[in-house]
C-alpha positions as CSV (number, residue, x, y, z in Angstrom):
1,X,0.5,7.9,48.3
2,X,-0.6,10.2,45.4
3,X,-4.1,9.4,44.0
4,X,-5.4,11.8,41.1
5,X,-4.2,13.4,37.4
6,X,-0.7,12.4,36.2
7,X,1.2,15.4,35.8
8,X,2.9,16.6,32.4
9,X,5.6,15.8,33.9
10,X,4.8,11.9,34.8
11,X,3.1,11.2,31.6
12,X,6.2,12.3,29.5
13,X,8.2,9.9,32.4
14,X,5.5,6.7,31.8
15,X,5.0,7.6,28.4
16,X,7.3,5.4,25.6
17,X,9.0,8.1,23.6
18,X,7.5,7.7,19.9
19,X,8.4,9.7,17.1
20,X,5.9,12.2,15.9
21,X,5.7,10.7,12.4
22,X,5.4,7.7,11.0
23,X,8.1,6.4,9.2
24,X,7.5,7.5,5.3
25,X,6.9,4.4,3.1
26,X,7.9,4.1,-0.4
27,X,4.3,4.9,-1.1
28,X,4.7,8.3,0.2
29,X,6.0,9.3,-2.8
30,X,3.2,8.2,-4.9
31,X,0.9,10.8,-4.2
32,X,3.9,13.6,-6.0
33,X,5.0,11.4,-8.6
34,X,0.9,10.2,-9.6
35,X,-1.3,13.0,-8.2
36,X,-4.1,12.3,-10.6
37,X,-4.6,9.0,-9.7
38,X,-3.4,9.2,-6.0
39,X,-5.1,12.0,-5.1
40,X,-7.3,10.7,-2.2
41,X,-4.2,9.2,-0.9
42,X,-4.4,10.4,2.9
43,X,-6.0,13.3,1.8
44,X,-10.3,13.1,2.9
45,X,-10.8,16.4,1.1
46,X,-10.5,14.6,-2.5
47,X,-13.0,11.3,-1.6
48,X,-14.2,11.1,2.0
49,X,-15.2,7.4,1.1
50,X,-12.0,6.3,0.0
51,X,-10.0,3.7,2.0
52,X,-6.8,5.2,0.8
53,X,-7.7,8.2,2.2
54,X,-7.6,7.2,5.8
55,X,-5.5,4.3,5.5
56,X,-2.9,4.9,2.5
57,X,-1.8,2.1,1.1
58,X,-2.8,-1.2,3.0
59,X,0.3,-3.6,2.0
60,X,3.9,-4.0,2.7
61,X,6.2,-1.7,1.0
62,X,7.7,-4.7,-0.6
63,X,4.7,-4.5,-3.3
64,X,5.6,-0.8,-4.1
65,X,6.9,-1.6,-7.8
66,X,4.1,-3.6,-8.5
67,X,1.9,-0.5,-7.0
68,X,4.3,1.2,-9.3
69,X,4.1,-0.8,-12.3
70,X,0.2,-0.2,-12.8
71,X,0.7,4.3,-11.7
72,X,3.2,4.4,-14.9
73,X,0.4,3.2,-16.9
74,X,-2.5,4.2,-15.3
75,X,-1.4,7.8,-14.8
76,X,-0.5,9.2,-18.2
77,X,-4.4,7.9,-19.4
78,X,-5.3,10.5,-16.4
79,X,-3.9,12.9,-17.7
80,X,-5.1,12.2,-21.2
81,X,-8.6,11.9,-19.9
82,X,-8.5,15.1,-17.5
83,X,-7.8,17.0,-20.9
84,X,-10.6,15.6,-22.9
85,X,-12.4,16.6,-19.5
86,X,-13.4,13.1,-18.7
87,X,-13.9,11.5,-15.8
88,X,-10.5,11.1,-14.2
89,X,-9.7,7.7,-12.6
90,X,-9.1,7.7,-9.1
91,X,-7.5,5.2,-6.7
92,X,-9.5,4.0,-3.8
93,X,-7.6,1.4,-2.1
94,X,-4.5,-0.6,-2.1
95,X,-4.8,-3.8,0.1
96,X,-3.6,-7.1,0.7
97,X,-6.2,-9.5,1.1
98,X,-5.8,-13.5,1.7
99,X,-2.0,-13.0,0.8
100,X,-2.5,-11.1,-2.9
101,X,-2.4,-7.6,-3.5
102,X,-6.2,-6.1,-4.9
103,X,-6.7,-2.9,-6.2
104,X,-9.7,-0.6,-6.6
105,X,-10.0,2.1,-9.1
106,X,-13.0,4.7,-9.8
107,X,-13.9,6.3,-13.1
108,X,-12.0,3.7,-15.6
109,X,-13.8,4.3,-19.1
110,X,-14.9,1.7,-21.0
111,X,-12.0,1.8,-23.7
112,X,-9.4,1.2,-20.6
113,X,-11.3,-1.0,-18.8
114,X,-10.4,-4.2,-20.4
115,X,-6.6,-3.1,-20.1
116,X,-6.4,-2.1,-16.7
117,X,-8.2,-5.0,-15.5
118,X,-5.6,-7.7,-17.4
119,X,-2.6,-4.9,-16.0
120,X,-4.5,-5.7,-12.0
121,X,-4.6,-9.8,-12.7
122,X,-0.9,-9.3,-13.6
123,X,-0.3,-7.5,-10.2
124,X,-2.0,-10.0,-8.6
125,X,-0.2,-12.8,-9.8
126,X,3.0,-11.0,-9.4
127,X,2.3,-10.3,-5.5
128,X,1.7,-13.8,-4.7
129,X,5.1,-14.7,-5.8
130,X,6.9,-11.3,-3.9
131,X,7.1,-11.2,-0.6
132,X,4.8,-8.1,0.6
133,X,7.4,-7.1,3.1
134,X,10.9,-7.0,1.8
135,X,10.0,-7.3,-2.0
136,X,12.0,-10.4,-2.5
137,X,10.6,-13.9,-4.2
138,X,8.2,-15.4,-2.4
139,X,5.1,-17.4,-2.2
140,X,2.1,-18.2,-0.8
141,X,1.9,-20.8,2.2
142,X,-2.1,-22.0,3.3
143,X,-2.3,-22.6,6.7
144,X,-5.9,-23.7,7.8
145,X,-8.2,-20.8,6.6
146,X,-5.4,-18.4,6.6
147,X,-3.3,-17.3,3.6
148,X,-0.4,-15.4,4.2
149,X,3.1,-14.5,2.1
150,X,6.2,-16.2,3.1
151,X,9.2,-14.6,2.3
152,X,12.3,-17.3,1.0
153,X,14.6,-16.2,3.6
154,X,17.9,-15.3,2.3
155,X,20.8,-16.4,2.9
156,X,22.2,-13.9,5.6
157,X,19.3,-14.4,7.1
158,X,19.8,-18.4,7.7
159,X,23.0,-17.5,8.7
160,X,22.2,-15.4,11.5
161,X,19.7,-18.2,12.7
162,X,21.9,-20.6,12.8
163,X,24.5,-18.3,15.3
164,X,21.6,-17.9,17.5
């Protein structure tokens, strides 16, 4: 009987092989394609507080076009603002929370803060009818003081249910 330290060896035998990365997620790409704006995305250097920065994005990568929706606006101001060196707005974190997506965003001026905040209700309605995982319709479904996003299965789906 051996009592003591697993070897390399036995650790790499016991050990589940995992691969060394995460998968990427659509949101990934965000952080190239809006650097402004998602520049404390995984990155602590740019906003040590930031949720993003440890976390990324907190929600299914079936909300990425309605993360999307709001860059293409929001990022173009950036720029507009970083040139009139202004305050540049910053993303802090992208959640889900009681089934709808929620966004927070530092530095929006005055002038776009009305805008941006009727552009984040919009997202908000929008993710309770898509489903946060697969991007397809959707809706919410309450279940005792849970809320959670329901996916309408589709149809292949069903079908491979029912051969089960």
């Amino acid at each position: 009987m051996h009592i003591g330290l697993a070897t390399q060896d036995e650790l790499r035998r016991l050990r589940p092989s995992l691969p060394s990365r995460p998968a990427p997620t659509p949101f990934d790409e965000f952080a190239s394609r809006y650097p402004l704006i998602f520049r404390a995305y995984k990155n602590k250097q740019a906003c040590s507080l930031a949720p993003i920065a440890d976390w990324g994005c907190e929600c299914g990568p079936g909300w990425a076009g309605i993360v999307e929706a709001l860059c293409i606006w929001l990022e173009p101001e950036a720029v507009r603002l970083k040139a009139a060196g202004e305050p540049v707005p910053l993303i802090t974190q992208i959640k889900e929370k009681m089934g709808i997506f929620r966004c927070y965003v530092e530095n929006i001026p005055k002038p776009l803060a009305r805008e941006f905040e009727a552009r984040k209700r919009l997202a908000e309605r929008q993710s309770a009818i898509i489903c946060e995982g697969c991007g397809q319709p959707g809706g919410l479904l309450s279940e005792s003081f849970f809320v959670m996003l329901q996916r309408v299965i589709d149809r292949r789906t069903s079908l491979l249910q029912k051969q089960t």
